[in-house]
C-alpha positions in Angstrom: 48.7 36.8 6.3 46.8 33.3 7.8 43.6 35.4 7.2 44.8 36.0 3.7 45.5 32.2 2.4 42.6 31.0 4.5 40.4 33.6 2.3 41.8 32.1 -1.2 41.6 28.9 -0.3 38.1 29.4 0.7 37.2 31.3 -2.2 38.8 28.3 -4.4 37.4 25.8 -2.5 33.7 27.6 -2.9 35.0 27.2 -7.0 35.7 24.0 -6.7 32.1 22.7 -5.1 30.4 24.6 -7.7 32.1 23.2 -10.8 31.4 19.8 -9.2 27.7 20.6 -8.6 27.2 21.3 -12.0 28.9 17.8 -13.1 26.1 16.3 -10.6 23.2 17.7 -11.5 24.5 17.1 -15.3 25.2 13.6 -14.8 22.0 12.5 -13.0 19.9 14.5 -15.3 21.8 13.2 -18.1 21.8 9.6 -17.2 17.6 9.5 -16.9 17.4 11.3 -19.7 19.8 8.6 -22.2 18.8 6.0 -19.7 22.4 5.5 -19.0 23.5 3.6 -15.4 27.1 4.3 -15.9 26.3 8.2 -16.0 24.2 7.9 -12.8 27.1 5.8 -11.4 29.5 8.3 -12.2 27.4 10.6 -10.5 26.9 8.9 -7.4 31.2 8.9 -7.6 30.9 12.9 -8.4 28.7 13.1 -5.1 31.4 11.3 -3.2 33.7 13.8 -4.1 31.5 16.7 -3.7 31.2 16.1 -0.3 34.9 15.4 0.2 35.3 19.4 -1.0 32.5 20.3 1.6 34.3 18.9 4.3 37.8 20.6 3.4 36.1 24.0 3.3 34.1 23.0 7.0 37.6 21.7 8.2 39.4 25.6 7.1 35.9 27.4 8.4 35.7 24.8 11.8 39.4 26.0 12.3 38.4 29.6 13.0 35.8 28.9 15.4 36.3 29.3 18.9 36.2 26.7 21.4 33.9 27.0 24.1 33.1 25.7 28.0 30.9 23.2 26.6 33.2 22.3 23.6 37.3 22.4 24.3 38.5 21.0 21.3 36.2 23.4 19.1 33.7 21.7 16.3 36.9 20.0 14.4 34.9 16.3 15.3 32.3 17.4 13.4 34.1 16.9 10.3 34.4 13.3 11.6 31.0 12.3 12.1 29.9 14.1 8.8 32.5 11.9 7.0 30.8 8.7 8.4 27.5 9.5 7.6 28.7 10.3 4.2 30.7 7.2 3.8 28.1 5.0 5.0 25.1 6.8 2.4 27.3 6.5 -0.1 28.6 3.0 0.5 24.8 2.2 0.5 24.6 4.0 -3.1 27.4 1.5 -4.6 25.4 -1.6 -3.6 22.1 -0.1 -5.4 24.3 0.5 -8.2 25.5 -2.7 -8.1 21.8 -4.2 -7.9 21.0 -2.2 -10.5 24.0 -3.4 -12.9 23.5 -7.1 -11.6 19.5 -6.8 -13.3 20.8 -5.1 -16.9 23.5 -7.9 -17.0 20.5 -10.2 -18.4 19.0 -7.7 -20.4 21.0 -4.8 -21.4 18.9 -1.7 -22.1 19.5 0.6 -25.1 21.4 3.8 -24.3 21.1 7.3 -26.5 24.8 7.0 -26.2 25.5 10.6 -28.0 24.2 12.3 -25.3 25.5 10.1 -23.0 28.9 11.2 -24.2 28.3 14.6 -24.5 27.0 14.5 -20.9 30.8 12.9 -20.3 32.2 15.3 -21.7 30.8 18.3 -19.9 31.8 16.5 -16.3 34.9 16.0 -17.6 35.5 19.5 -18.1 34.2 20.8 -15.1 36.4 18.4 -12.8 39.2 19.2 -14.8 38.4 22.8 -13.9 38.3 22.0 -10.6 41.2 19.9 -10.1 42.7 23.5 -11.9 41.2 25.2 -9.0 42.9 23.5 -6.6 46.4 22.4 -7.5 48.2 25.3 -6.0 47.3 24.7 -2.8 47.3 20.4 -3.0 51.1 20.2 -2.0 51.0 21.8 1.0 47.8 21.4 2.8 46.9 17.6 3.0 42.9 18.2 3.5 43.1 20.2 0.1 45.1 17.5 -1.5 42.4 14.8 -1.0 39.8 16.7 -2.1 42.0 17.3 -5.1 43.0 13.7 -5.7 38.9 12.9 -5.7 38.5 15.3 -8.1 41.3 13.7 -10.3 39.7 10.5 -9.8 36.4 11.7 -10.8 38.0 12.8 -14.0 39.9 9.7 -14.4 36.0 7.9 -14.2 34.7 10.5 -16.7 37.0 9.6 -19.4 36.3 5.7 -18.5 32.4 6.9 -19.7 32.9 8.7 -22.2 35.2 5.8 -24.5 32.5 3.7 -23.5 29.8 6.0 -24.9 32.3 6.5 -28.1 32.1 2.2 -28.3 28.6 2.2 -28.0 27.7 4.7 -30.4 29.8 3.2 -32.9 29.0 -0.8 -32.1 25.4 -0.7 -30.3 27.3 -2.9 -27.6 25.1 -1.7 -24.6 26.6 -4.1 -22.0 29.2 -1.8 -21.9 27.2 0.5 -20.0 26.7 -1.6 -17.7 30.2 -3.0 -17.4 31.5 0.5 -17.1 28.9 1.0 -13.6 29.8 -2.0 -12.1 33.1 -1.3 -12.1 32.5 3.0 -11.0 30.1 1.0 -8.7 32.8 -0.9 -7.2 35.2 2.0 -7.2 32.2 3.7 -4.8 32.3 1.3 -2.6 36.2 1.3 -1.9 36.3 4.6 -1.6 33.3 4.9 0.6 34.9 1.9 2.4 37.9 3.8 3.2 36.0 6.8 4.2 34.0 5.0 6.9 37.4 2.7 8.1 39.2 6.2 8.6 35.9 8.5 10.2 36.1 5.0 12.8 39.3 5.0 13.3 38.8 8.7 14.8 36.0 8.4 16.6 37.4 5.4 18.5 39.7 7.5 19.2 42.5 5.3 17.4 46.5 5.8 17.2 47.0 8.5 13.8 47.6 6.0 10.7 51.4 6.5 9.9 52.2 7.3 13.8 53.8 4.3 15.3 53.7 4.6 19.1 57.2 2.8 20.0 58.8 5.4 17.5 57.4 8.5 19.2 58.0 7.1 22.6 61.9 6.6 21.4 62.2 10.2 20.5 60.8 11.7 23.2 63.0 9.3 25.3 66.1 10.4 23.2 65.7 14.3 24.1 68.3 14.9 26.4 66.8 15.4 30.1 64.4 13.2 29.5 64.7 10.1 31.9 61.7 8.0 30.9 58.0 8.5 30.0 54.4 6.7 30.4 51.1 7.4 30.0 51.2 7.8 26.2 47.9 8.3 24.4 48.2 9.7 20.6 45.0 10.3 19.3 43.0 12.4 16.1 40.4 15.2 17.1 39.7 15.1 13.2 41.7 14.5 10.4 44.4 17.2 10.3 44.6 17.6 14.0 46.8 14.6 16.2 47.3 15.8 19.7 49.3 13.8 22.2 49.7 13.4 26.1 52.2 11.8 27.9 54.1 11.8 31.7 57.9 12.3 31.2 60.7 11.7 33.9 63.0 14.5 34.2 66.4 13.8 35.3 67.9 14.6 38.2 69.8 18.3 37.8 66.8 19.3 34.8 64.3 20.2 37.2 65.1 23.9 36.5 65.1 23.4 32.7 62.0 22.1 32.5 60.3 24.9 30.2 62.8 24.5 27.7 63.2 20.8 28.0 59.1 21.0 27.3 60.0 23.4 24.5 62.7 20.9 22.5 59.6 18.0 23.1 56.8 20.0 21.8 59.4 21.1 18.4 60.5 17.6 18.2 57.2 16.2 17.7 56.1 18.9 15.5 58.8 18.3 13.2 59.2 14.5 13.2 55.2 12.8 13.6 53.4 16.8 12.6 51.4 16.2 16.5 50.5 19.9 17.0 48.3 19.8 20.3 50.4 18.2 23.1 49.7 18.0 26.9 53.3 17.2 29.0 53.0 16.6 32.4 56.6 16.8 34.0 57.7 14.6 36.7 60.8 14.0 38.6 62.2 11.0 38.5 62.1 9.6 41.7 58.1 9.8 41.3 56.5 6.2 40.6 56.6 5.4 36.7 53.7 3.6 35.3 53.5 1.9 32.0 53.4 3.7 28.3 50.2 2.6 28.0 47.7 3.6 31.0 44.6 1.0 30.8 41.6 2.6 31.2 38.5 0.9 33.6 35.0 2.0 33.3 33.8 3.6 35.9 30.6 4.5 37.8 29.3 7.9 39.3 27.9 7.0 43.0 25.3 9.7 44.7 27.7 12.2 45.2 29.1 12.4 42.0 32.3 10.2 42.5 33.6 7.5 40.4 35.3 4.4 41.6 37.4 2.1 39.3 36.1 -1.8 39.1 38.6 -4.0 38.7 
């Protein structure tokens, strides 16, 4: 049935990335052509998104690959350090569109603002398509619903270009053009902004946004048998994938309970913070408790192949 839903959302996804292709290839094409900036702007925004609908169909494809000796977590990572290249080329394409706009401020440049809207038009279309595509499956898988909210974005930025080309067709006010790319331009760069804060945030290996540690220390702590707990680390392999690890305490009397106690844990962090890959280590409780919060020392590999901690 998995097999099944991971098909059509594949197949959707595969829709999805080909509608917004066309809307690229349009739009740069386009925008040399009518000598528009806002239409190559718009494109540079379309190729933001593009590659946000790439990396949801990796992310369902990466899911289905086994993991390996060399690789225990599987490629999932990969998704990571393809968003942060992606964030950081296209954070570099907002500030040349920005340049650009910065030099046509001076001396606006006439547009042939009929195509240019008809060009608007078609990218429209096709991300509306698009966004079509993938509704069904936005509300309950979170990776699909970004892609689909860039999507709707993009859309939102085509109708910005096209009433501009409408304005300029009718006045000859060719500023606009440029007003309208400095402001997709600055759109690009918060959203590529975002996109490299959040790829970092992973691969730092940084606490889950919207996980606070104190409240998933509490509710482990409130799971009856449960004495206390330390060494809590809550981490992202990539971003639908938090896994957690942590020491609990078991109580005196719940030594013999501990597979269910570790069963009512693993369903209460499901349900409450959506961690899916956990690693409990019981102890009893007269063992010696360290703090929630192991620090970590760096450490260095002698001859043999030992490590030592430096204090």
């Amino acid at each position: 049935m998995t097999e099944g839903i991971d098909a059509r959302l594949t197949g959707k996804l595969k829709i999805a990335i080909a509608l917004t292709a066309v809307t690229l290839v349009a739009e740069v094409v386009g925008g040399l052509w009518t000598n528009s900036l806002a239409l190559l702007s718009d494109a540079a925004h379309v190729f933001l998104d593009m590659f946000a609908l790439v990396l949801s169909l990796s992310a369902v494809r990466l899911a289905g690959r086994p993991t390996t000796a060399k690789h225990t977590f599987g490629f999932h990572r990969s998704e990571v350090f393809a968003s942060f290249i992606n964030g950081l080329t296209v954070f570099l394409m907002g500030l040349g569109i920005l340049y650009g706009a910065w030099g046509r401020f001076a001396e606006p440049e006439p547009i042939k603002s009929l195509a240019m809207l008809l060009i608007a038009v078609i990218g429209l279309v096709m991300n509306l398509l698009a966004a079509k595509t993938l509704h069904s499956h936005s509300h309950d898988d979170l990776n699909v619903k970004s892609a689909f909210l860039h999507v709707v974005g993009d859309a939102a930025a085509s109708v910005g270009v096209i009433i501009g080309g409408i304005i300029m067709y009718y006045t000859g006010w060719f500023l606009l053009d440029t007003l309208i790319s400095a402001g997709i331009g600055l759109l690009i760069l918060a959203g590529a902004g975002r996109v490299l804060r959040e790829s970092v945030h992973i691969l730092m290996e940084g606490t889950p946004r919207g996980i606070d540690t104190a409240e998933v220390a509490k509710a482990i702590r409130s799971i009856e048998g449960v004495m206390d707990i330390h060494h809590l680390n809550i981490w992202s392999v990539c971003s639908h994938i938090t896994a957690l690890s942590v020491h609990v305490e078991v109580e005196a009397g719940h030594e013999g309970e501990r597979s269910e106690l570790l069963h009512r844990i693993e369903h209460e962090l499901e349900q409450m913070f959506h961690i899916n890959h956990t690693t409990i280590q019981m102890e009893c409780n007269h063992c010696n408790a360290g703090p929630l919060i192991k620090p970590l020392l760096h450490t260095e590999r002698n001859e043999q192949g030992c490590s030592h901690n430096h204090s």
